[in-house]
Every structure is written in structure tokens, then in C-alpha cells.
DSSP file (Angstrom, degrees, kcal/mol; ACC not computed):
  #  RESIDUE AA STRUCTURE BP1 BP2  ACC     N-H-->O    O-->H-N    N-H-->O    O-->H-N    TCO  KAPPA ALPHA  PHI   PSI    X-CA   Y-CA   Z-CA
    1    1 A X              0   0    0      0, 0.0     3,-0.1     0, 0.0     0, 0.0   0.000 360.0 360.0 360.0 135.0   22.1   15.2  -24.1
    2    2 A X        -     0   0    0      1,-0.1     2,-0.6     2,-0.0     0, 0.0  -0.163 360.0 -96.3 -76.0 175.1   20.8   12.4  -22.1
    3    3 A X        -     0   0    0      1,-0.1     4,-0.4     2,-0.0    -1,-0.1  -0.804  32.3-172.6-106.5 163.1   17.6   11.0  -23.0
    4    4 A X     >  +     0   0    0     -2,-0.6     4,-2.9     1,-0.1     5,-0.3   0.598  63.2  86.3 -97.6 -13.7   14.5   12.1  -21.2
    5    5 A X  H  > S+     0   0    0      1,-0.2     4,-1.1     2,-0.2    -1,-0.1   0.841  85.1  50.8 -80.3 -14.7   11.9   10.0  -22.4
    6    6 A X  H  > S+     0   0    0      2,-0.1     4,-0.5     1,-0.1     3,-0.3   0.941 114.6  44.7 -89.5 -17.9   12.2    7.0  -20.1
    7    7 A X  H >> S+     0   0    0     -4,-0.4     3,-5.1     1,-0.2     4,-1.5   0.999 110.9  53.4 -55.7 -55.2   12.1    9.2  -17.0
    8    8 A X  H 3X S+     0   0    0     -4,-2.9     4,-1.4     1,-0.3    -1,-0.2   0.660 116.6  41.3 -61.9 -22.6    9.1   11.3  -18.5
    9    9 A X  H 3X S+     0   0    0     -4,-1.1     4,-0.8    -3,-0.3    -1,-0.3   0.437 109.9  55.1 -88.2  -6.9    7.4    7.8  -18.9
   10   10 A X  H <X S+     0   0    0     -3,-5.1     4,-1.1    -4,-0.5     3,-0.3   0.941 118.2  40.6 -69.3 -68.3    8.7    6.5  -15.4
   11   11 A X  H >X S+     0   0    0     -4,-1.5     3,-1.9     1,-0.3     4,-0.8   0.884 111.5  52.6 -56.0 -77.2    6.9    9.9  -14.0
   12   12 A X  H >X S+     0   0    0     -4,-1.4     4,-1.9     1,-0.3     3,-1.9   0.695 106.1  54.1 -30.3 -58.3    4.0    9.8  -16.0
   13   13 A X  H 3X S+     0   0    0     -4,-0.8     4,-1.8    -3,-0.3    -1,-0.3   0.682 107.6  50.3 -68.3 -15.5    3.3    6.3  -14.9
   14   14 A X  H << S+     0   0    0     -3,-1.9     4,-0.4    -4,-1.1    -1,-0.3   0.533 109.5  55.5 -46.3 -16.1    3.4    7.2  -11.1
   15   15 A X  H XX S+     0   0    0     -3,-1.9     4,-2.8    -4,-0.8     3,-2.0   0.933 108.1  41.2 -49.4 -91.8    1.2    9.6  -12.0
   16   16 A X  H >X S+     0   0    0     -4,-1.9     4,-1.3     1,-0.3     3,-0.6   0.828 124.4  40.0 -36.8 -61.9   -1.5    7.5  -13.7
   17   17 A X  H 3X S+     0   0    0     -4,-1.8     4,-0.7     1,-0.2    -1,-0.3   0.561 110.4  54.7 -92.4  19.1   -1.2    4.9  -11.0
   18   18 A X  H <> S+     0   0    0     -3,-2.0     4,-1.6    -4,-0.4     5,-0.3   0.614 110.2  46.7 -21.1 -54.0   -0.8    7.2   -8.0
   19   19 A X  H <X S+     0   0    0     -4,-2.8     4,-0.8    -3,-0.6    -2,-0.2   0.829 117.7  55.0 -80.5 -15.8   -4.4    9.2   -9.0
   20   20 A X  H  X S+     0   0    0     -4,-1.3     4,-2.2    -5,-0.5    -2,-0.2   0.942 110.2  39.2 -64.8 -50.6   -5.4    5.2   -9.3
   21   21 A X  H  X S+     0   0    0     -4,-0.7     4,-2.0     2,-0.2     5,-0.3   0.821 112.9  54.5 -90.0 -44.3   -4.5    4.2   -6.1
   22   22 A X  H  < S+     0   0    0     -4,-1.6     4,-0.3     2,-0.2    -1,-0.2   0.802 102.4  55.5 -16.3 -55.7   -5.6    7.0   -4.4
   23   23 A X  H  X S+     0   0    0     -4,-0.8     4,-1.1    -5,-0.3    -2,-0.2   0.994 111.8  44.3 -70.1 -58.4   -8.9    6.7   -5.8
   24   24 A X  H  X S+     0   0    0     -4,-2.2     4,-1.3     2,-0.3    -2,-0.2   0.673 113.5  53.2 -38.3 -38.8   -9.3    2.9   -4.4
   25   25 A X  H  X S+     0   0    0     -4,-2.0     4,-1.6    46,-0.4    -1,-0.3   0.611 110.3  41.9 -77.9 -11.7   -7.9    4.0   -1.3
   26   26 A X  H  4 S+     0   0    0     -5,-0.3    -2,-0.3    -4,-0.3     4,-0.2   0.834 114.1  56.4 -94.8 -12.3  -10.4    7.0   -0.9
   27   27 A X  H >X S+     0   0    0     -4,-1.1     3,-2.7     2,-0.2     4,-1.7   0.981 107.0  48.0 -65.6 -87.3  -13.1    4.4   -2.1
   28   28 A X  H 3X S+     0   0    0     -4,-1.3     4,-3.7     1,-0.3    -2,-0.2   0.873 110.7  52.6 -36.9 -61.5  -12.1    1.8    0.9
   29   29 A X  H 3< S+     0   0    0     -4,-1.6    -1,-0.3     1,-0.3    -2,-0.2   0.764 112.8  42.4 -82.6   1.4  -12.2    4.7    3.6
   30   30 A X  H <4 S+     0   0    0     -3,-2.7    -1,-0.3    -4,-0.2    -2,-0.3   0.848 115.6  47.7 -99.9 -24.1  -15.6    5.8    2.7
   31   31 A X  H  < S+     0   0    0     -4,-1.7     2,-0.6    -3,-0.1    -2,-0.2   0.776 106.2  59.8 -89.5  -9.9  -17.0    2.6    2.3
   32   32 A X  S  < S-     0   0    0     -4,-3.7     6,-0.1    -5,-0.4    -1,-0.0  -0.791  70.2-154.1 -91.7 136.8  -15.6    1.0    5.7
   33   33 A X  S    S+     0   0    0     -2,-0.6     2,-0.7     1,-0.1    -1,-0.1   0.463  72.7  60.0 -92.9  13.6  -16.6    2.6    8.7
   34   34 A X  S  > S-     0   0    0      1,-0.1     4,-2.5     2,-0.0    -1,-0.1  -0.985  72.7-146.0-144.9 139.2  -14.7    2.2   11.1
   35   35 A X  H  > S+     0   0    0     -2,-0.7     4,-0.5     2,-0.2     5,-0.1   0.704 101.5  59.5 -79.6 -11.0  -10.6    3.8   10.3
   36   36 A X  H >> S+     0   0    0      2,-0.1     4,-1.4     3,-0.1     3,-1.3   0.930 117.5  28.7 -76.7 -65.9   -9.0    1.4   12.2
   37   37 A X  H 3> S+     0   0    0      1,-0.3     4,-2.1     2,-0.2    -2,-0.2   0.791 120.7  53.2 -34.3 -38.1  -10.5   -1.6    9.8
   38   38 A X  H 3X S+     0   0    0     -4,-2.5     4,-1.8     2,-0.2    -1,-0.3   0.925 112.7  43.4 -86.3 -42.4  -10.8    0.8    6.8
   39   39 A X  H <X S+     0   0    0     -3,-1.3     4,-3.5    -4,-0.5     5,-0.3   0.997 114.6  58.2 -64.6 -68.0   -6.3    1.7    7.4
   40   40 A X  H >X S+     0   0    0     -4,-1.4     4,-3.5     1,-0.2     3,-0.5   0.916 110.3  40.5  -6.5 -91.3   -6.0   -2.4    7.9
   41   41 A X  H 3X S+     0   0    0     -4,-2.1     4,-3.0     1,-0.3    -2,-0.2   0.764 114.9  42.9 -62.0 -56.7   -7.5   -3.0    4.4
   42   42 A X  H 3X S+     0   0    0     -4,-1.8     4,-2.4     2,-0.2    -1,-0.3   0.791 117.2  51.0 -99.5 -28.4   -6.0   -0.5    2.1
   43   43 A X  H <X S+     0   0    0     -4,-3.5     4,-1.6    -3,-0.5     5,-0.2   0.970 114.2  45.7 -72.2 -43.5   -2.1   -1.1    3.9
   44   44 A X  H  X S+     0   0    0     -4,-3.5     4,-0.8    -5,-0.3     3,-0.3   0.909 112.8  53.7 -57.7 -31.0   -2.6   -4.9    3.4
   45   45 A X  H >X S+     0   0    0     -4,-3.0     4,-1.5    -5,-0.4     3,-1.2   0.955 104.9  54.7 -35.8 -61.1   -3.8   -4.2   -0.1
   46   46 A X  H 3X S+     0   0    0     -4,-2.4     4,-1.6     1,-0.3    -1,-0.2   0.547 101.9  49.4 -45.1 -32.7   -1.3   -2.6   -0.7
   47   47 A X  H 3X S+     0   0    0     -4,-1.6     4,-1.2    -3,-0.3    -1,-0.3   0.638 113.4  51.0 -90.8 -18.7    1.4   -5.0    0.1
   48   48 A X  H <X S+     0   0    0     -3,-1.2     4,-1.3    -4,-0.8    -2,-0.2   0.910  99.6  56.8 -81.1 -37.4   -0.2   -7.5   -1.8
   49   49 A X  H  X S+     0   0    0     -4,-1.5     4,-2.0     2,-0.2    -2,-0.2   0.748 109.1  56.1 -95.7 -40.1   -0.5   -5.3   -4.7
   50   50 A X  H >X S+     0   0    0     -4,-1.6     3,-2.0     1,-0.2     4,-0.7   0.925 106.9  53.6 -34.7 -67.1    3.9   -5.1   -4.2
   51   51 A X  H 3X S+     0   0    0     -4,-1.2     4,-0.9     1,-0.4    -2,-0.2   0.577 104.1  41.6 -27.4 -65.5    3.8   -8.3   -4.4
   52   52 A X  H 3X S+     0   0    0     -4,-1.3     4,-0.9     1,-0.2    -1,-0.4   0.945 109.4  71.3 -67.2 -45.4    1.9   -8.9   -7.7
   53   53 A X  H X< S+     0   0    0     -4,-2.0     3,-1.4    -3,-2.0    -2,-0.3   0.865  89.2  60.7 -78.2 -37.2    4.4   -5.6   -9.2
   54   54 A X  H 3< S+     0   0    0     -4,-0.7    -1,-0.3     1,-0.3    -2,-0.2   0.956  99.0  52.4 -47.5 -65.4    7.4   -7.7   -9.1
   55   55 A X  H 3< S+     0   0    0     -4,-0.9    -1,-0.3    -3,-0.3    -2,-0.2   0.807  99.1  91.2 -16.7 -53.5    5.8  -10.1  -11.6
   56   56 A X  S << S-     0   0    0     -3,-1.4     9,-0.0    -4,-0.9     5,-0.0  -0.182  85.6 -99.3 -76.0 149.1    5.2   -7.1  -13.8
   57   57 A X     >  -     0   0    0      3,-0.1     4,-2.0     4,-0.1     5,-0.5  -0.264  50.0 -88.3 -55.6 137.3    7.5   -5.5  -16.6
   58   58 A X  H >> S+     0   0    0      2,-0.2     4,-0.9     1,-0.1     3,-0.7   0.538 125.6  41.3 -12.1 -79.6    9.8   -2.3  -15.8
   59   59 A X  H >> S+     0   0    0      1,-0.3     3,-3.4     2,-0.2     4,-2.8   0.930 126.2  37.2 -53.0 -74.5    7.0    0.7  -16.7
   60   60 A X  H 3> S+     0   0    0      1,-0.3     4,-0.8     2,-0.2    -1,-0.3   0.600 112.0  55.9 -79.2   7.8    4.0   -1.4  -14.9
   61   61 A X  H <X S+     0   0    0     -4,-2.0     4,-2.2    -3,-0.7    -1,-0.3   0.753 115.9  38.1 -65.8 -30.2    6.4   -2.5  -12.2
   62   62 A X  H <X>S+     0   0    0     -3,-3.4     5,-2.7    -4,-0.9     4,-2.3   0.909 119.7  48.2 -86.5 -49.5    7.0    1.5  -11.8
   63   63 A X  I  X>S+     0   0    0     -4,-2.8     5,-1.4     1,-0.2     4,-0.7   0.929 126.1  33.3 -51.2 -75.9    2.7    2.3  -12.5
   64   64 A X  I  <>S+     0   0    0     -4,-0.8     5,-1.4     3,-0.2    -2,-0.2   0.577 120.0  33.8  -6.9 -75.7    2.0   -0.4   -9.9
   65   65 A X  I  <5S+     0   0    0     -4,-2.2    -1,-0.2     3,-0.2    -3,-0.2   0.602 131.6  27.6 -96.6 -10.7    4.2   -1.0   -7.2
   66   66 A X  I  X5S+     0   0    0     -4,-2.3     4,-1.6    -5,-0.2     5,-0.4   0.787 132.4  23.7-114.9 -22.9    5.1    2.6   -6.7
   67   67 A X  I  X<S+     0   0    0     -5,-2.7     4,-2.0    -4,-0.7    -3,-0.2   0.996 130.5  36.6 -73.1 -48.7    2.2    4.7   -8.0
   68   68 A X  I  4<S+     0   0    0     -5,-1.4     3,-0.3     2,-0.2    -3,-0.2   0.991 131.7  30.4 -70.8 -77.2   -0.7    2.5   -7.7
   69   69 A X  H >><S+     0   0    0     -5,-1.4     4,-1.4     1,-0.3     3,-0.6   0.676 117.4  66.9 -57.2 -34.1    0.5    0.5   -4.0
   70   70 A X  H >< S+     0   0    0     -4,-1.6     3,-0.5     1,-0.2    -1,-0.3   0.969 112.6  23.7 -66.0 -52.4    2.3    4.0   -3.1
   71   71 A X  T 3< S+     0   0    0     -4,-2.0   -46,-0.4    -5,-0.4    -1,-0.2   0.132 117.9  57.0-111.2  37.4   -0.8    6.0   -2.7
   72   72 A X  T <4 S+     0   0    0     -3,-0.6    -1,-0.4   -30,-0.1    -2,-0.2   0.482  93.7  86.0-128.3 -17.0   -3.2    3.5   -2.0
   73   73 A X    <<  -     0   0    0     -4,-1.4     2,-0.4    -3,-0.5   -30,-0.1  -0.561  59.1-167.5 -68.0 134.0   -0.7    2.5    1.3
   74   74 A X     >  +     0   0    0    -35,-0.3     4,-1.0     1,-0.1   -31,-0.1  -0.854  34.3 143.6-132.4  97.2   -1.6    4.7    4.4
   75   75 A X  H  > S+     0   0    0     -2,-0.4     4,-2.7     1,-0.2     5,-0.3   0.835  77.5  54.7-102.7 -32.9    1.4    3.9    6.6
   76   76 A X  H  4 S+     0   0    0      2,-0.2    -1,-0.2     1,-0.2     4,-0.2   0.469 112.8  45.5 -80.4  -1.1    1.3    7.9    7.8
   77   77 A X  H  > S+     0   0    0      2,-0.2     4,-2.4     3,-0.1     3,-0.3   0.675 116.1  49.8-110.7 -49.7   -3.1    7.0    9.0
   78   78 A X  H  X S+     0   0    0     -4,-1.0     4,-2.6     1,-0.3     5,-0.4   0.984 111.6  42.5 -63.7 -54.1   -1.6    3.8   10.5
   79   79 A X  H  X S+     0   0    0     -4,-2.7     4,-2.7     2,-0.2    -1,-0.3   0.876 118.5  49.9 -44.5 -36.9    1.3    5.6   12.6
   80   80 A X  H  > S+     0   0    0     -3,-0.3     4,-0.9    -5,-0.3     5,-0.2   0.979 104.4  55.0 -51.5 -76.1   -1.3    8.2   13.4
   81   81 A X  H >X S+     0   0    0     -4,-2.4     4,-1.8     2,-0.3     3,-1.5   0.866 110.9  43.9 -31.0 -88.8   -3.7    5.6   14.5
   82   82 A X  H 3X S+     0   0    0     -4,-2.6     4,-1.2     1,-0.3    -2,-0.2   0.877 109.5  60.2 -51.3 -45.4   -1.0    3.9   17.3
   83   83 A X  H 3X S+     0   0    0     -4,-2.7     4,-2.2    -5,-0.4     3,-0.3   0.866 100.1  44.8 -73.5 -14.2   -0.1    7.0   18.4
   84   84 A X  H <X S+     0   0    0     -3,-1.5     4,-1.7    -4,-0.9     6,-0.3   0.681 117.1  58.7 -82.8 -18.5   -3.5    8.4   19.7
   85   85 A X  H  <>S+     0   0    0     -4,-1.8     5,-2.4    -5,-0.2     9,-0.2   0.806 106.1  40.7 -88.0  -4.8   -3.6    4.7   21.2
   86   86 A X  H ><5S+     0   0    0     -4,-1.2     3,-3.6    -3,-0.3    -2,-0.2   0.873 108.3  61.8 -90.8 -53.5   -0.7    4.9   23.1
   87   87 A X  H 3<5S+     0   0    0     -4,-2.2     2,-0.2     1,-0.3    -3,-0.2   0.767 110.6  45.7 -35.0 -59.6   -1.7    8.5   24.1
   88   88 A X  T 3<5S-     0   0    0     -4,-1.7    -1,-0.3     1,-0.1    -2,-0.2   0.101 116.8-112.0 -41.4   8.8   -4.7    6.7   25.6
   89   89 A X  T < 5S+     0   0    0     -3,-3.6     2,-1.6    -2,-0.2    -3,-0.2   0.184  73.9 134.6  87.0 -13.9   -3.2    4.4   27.1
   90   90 A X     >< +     0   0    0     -5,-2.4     4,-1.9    -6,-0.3    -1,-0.1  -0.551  22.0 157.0-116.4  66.6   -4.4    1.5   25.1
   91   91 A X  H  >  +     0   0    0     -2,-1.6     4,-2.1     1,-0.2    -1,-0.2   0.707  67.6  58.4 -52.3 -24.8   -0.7   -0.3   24.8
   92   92 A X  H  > S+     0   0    0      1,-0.2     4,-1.4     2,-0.2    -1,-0.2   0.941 108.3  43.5 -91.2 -41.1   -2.0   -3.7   24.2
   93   93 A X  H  > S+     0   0    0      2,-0.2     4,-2.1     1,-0.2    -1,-0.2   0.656 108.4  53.0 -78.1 -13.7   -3.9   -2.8   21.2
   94   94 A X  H  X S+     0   0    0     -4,-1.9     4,-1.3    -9,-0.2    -1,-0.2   0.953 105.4  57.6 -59.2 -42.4   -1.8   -0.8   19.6
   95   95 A X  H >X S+     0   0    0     -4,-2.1     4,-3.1     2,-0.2     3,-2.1   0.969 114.6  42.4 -38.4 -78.4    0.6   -3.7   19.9
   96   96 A X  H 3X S+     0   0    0     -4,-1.4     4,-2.9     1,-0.3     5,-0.3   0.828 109.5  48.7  -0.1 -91.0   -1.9   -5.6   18.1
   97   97 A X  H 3X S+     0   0    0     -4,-2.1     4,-1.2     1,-0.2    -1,-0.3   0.683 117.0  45.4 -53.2 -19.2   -3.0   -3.6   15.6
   98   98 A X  H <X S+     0   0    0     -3,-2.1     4,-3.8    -4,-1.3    -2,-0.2   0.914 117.1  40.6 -63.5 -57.9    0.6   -2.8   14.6
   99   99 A X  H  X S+     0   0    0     -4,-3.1     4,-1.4     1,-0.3    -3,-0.2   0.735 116.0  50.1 -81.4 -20.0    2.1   -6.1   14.8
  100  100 A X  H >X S+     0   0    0     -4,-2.9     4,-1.9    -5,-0.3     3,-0.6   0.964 110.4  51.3 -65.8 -54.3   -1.1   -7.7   13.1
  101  101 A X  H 3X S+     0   0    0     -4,-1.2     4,-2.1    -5,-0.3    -2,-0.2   0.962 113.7  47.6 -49.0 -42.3   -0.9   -4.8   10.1
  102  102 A X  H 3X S+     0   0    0     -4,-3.8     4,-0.7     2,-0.2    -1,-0.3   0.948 118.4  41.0 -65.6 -42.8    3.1   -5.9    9.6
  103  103 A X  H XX S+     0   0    0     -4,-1.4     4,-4.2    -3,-0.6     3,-1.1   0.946 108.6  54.9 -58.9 -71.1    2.2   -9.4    9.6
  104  104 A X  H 3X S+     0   0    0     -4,-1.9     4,-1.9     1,-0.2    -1,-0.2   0.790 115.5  42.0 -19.0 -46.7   -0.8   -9.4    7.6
  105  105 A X  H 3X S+     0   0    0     -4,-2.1     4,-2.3    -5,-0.4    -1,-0.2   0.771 106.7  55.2-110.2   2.4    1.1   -7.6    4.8
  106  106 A X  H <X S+     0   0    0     -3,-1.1     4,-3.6    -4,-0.7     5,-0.4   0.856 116.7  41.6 -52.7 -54.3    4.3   -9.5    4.8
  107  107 A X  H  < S+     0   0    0     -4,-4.2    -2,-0.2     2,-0.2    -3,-0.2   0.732 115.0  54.7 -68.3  -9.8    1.8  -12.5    4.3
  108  108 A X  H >X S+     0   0    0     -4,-1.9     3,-1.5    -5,-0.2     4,-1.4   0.988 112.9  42.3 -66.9 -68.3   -0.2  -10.1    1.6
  109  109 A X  H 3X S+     0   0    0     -4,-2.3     4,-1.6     1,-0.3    -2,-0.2   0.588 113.3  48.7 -63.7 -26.2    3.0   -9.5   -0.4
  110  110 A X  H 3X S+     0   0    0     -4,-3.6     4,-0.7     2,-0.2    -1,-0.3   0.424 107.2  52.1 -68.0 -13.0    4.2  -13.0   -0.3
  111  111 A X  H <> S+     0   0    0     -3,-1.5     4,-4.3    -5,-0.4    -2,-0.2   0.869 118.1  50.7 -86.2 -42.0    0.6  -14.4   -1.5
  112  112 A X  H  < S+     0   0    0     -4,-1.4     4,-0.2     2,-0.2    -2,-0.2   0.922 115.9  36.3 -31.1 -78.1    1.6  -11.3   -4.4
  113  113 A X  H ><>S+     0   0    0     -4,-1.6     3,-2.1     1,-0.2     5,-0.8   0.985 126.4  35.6 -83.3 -67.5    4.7  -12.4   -5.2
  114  114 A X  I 3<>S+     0   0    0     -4,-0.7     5,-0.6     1,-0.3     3,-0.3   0.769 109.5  67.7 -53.1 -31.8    4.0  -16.5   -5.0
  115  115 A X  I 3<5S+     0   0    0     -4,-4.3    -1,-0.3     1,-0.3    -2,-0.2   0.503 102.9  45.4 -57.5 -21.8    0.2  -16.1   -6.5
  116  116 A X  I < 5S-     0   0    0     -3,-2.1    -1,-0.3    -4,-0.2    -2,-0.1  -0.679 121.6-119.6-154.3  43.9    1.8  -15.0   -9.7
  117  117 A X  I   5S+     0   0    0     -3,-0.3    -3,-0.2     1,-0.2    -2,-0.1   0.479  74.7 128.3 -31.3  73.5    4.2  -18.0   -9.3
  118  118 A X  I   <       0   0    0     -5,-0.8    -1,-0.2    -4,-0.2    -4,-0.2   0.555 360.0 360.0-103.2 -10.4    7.7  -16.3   -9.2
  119  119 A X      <       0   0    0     -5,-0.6    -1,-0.1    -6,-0.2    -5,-0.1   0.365 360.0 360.0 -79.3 360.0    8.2  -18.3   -6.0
């Protein structure tokens, strides 16, 4: 019979940091007002916050980069977000705002990962 207790401790810690990261991301969009800025901040968090989970040991690699960074990332608000600007027409800032968010959080996760000197 295999054992169950590192999964059940995988899950559990995506739990705890999932309701974490969540909470910080529902924190961010009430306190920014405006959803493009407020979408901005919690994906680039979020990539930074990979970043730093490499550094970390297996279970808080797992709490971290997928619970905590998983549900504090709003990549389905950001997709949302460029499409009601292309529906409007407004190609050039979607471009923007896309290509800035991908940039921004390559350079988030790499400040993550090098901050924490694994580079």
C-alpha cells in the first residue's frame, strides 16, 4: 500500500497557501481601484513570489509557488481584461498591457529567484 502521507501533506499545503494567496489577492483588488492596475500588481506578485519558491524546501516550494503564487496570480482577469480591449478596439493598449504584464513578471521572477541568491 503506497504511502499517502506526502501527498496528503502536498494537498494540505496548497490548501493553506491557496486560501493565503487568495486572501492577498482579494486584499490588492479592493484596495486598488482601478482593475487594470489592481490585475498588474497581483500577476507580477505573483511571479516574483515563483521566483522566491524555488529557493524554498519541497513542502514550502509546493505551499508557495503553487498554492500561495497559484491563487494570488489572475492570468484568467488579465485574459479577460485584453479581450474587452480588443473588442473595443483598443489594440495598442492591449498590446501594452499584455506585453508589459509578461515582461514585468519575467523580470519579477528573476528579481525572486536572484534576490535569494540562487543565481
Amino acid at each position: 500500500m503506497p504511502d499517502v502521507l506526502p501527498l496528503a501533506v502536498g494537498v494540505f499545503a496548497v490548501f493553506v497557501g491557496g486560501m493565503l494567496g487568495g486572501f492577498v489577492r482579494w486584499l490588492l483588488m479592493r484596495q486598488i481601484p482601478s482593475p487594470l492596475v489592481s490585475t498588474f500588481a497581483a500577476n507580477v506578485s505573483a511571479a516574483a513570489v515563483i521566483g522566491f519558491a524555488v529557493a524554498a524546501p519541497g513542502t514550502w516550494r509546493t505551499a508557495i509557488g503553487v498554492g500561495f503564487a497559484g491563487a494570488l496570480s489572475t492570468l484568467s482577469m488579465l485574459a479577460r481584461q485584453l479581450g474587452e480591449m480588443a473588442k473595443a478596439g483598443e489594440f495598442v493598449l492591449a498590446a501594452k498591457y499584455g506585453v508589459g504584464t509578461a515582461l514585468a513578471a519575467i523580470a519579477a521572477s528573476a528579481i525572486g529567484v536572484y534576490g535569494f541568491g540562487l543565481g
